[in-house]
C-alpha positions in Angstrom: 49.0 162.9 -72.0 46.0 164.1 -70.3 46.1 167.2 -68.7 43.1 169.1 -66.2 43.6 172.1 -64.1 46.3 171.8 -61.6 45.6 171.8 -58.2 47.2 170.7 -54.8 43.3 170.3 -53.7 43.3 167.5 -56.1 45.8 165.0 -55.9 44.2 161.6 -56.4 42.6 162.9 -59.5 45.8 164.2 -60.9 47.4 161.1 -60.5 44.8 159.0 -61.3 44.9 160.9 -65.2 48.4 161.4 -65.0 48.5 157.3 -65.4 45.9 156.8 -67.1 46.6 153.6 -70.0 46.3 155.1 -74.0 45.9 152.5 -76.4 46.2 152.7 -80.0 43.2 152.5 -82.4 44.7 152.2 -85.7 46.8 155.4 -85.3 44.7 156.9 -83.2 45.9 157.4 -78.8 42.5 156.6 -76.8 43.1 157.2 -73.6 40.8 154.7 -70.9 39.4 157.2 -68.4 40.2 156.3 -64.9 36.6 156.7 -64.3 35.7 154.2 -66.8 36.8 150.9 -64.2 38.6 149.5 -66.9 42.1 149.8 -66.3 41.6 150.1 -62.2 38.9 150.4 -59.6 37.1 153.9 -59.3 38.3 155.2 -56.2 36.0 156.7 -54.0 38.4 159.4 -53.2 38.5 160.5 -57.0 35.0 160.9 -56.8 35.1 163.0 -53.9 37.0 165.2 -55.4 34.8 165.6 -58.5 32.1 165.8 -56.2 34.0 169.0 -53.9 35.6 170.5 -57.1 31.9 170.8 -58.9 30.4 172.6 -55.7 32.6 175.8 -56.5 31.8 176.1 -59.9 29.6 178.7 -60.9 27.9 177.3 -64.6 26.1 174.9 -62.3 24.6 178.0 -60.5 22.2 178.3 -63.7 21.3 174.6 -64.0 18.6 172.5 -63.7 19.5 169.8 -65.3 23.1 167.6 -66.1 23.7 165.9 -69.3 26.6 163.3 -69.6 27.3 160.6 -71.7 27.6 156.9 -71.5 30.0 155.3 -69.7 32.5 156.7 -68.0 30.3 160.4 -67.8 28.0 158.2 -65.5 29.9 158.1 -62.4 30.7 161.7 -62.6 26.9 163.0 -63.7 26.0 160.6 -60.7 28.1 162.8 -57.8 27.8 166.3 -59.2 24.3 165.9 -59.2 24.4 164.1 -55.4 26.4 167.2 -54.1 24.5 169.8 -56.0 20.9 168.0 -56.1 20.6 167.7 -59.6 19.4 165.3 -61.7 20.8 164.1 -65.1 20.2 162.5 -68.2 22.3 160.0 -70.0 23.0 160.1 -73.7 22.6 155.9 -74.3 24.6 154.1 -77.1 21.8 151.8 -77.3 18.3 153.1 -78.8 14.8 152.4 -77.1 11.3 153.1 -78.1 10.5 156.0 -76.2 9.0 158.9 -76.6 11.0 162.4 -76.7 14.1 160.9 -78.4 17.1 162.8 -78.8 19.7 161.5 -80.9 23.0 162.6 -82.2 26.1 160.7 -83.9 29.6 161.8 -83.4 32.2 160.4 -85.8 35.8 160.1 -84.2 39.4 159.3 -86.0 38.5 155.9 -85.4 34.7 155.3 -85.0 31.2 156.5 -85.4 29.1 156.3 -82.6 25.3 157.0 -82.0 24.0 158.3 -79.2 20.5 158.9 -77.5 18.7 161.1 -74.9 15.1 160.9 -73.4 12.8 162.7 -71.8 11.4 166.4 -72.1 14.6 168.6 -72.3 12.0 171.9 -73.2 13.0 174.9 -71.4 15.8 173.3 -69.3 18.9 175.4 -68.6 21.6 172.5 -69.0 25.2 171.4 -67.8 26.7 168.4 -69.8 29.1 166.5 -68.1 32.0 164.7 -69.4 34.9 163.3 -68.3 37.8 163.7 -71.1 37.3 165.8 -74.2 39.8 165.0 -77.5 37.9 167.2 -80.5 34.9 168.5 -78.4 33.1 166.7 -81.7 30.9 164.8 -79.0 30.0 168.1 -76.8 29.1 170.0 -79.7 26.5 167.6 -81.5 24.7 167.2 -78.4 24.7 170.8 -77.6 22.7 171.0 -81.1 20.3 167.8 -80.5 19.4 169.7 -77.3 19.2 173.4 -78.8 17.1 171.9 -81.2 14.5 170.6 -78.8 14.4 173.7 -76.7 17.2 173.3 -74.0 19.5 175.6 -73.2 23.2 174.8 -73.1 24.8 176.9 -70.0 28.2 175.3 -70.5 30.2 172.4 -69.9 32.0 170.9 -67.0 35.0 168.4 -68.2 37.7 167.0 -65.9 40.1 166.6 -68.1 41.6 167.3 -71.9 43.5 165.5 -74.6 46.8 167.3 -75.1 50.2 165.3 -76.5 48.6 161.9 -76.3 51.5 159.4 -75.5 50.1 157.4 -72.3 51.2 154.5 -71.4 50.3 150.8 -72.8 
């Protein structure tokens, strides 16, 4: 089960993760994010809500700059930073040859991945963006590639957590 702050003011996003598909990887419960557009189309009116829910959050008060992950953090970095006028960055699963690399690996109960920012994070007061945290194992080594290139980490904006993980199949 996935669970997020509840709130009348969000109801397609609560039922959008309160169905949202787990599937077993080995013994490990991934749950497909509804804003992945795997399981279902990303509704526009879940995005809207990420989009109205972000504007009253204070940690983005402090930013210039969002971080989120590939895939499913795309869609989310991409309308926080519309309603707030923020850019972002995108930690890539795929590496390029380009200057000011960034990279990190996060190793899950079921894989190791390897991920990689670019550009000059220096200086930059930053929000990372994702869009379900299991172990936090992701949020943490990228908080560290960035600290180590000068950024500064204001905090984190997740819509939802992994709590009980029985979804559906």
């Amino acid at each position: 089960r996935l669970t997020m702050k509840k709130s009348n003011s969000y109801p397609n996003l609560t039922k959008a993760f309160e169905s949202t598909v787990v599937l077993k990887k080995g013994t490990y419960p991934y749950p497909i994010s509804p804003f992945a557009g795997v399981v279902s189309p990303i509704s526009s009116e879940i995005l809207a809500e990420v989009a109205a829910a972000s504007v009253n959050e204070k940690i983005f008060q402090k930013a210039d700059l969002i971080v989120t992950f590939e895939s499913a953090g795309i869609q989310l970095a991409a309308v926080v930073g519309q309603s707030l006028q923020l850019p972002f960055l995108i930690a890539r699963k795929k590496q390029f040859d380009l200057k000011n690399e960034i990279s990190f690996s996060v190793t899950t109960n079921f894989d190791e991945k390897n991920f990689y920012l670019y550009g000059d994070v220096k200086g930059k007061r930053i929000v990372i963006i994702d869009d379900v945290v299991t172990s936090g194992t992701t949020i943490r080594n990228a908080t560290l590639a960035l600290q180590k290139k000068g950024a500064k980490v204001e905090g984190f904006y997740i819509v939802a957590g992994k709590i009980n993980l029985i979804g559906k199949r």
